[in-house]
Each structure stands twice: as structure tokens, then as C-alpha cells.
C-alpha positions as CSV (number, residue, x, y, z in Angstrom):
1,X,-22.5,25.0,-13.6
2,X,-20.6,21.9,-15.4
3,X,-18.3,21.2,-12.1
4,X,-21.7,21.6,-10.2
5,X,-21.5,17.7,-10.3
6,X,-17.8,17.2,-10.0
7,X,-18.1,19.3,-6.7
8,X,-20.9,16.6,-5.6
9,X,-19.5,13.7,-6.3
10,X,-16.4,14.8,-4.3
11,X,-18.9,16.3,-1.3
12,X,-20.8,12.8,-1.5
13,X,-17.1,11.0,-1.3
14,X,-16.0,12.7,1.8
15,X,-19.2,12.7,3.4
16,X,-19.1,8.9,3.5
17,X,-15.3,9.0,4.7
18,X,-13.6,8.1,1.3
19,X,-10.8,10.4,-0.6
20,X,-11.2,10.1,-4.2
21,X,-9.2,11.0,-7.3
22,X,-10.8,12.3,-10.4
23,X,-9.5,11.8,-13.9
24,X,-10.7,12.6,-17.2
25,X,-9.2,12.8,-20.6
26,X,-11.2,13.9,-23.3
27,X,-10.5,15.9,-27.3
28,X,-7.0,16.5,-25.9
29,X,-7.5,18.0,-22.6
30,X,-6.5,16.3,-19.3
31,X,-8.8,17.1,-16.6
32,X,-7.4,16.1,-12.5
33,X,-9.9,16.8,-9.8
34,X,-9.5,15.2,-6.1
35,X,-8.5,15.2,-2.7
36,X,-4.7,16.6,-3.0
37,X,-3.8,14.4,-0.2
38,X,-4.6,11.5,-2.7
39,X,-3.3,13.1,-5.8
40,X,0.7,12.6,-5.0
41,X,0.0,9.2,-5.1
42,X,-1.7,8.7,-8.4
43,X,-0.1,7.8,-11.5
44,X,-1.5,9.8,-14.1
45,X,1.0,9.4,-16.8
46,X,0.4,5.2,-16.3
47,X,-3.3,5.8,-16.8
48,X,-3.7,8.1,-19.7
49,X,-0.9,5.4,-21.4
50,X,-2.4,2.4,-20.5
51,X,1.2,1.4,-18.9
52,X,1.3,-1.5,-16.5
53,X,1.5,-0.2,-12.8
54,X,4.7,0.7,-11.1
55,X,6.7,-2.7,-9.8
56,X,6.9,-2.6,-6.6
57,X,9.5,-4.9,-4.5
58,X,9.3,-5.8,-1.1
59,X,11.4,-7.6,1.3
60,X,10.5,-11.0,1.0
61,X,10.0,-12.5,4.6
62,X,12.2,-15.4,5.7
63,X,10.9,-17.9,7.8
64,X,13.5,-18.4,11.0
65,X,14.2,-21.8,11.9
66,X,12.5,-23.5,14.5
67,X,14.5,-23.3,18.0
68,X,16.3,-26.7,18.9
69,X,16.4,-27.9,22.2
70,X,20.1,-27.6,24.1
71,X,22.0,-31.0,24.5
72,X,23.1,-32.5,27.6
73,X,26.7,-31.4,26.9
74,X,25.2,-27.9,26.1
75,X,23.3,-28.0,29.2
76,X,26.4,-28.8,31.5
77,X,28.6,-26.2,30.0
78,X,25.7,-23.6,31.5
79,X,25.5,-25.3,34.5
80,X,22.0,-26.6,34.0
81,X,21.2,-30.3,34.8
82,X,18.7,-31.7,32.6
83,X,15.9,-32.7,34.8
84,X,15.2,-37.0,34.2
């Protein structure tokens, strides 16, 4: 009867398309209840620890440069004549 509303909670969270992760620590004991699709991803040592979340680093984008136009020279070389 006490997961009655653990099992609820996690029937009401799927019912309305969300995956959910439970935690509970309480007089020593660790409790994890959940979707175990979610559960790989959660960092229950950072919780319980108060630690700061994992860093994570990502590629910083680099803006290109924008594309110059070819000079006259350029445009000879290709066999191009620039249109006056």
C-alpha cells in the first residue's frame, strides 16, 4: 500500500506523455523510482551531494566569413567577363 501512490504518480506521468525520475532520500535510505529509460541519465550522486551539475563543453560555433565577390583579374583567369 505505500508505493500505491508512487505507482500513480508514475501512471499519471506517462499518461500525459512525460517520463519521470523519482528520488528520495530519507533516515539513511536512498529510494530511485522511474522510467529506466530516464534513469541512465540522472545524476544521483550530484543530487543527494548537493554538487554542481556536470560541465558540459560544446563546440563553440564559428561564424564563416562573409563570401567576397571575385575581381576582375579573378574573373579573367576563369574566363568570365564581368558584365558592365
Amino acid at each position: 500500500m505505500e508505493r500505491l501512490h508512487v505507482k500513480f504518480i508514475k501512471w499519471l506521468s506517462n499518461k500525459f506523455g512525460y517520463k519521470i525520475a523519482m528520488l528520495k532520500a530519507s533516515n539513511g535510505t536512498t529510494t530511485i523510482e522511474g522510467d529506466k529509460e530516464l534513469l541512465r541519465y540522472v545524476d544521483i550522486s550530484g543530487y543527494f551531494f548537493k554538487k554542481e551539475p556536470l560541465k558540459r563543453t560544446y563546440q563553440k560555433f564559428i561564424e564563416s566569413e562573409p563570401i567576397k565577390p571575385l575581381t576582375s583579374e579573378q574573373l579573367k583567369e576563369l574566363g568570365i567577363t564581368p558584365n558592365n
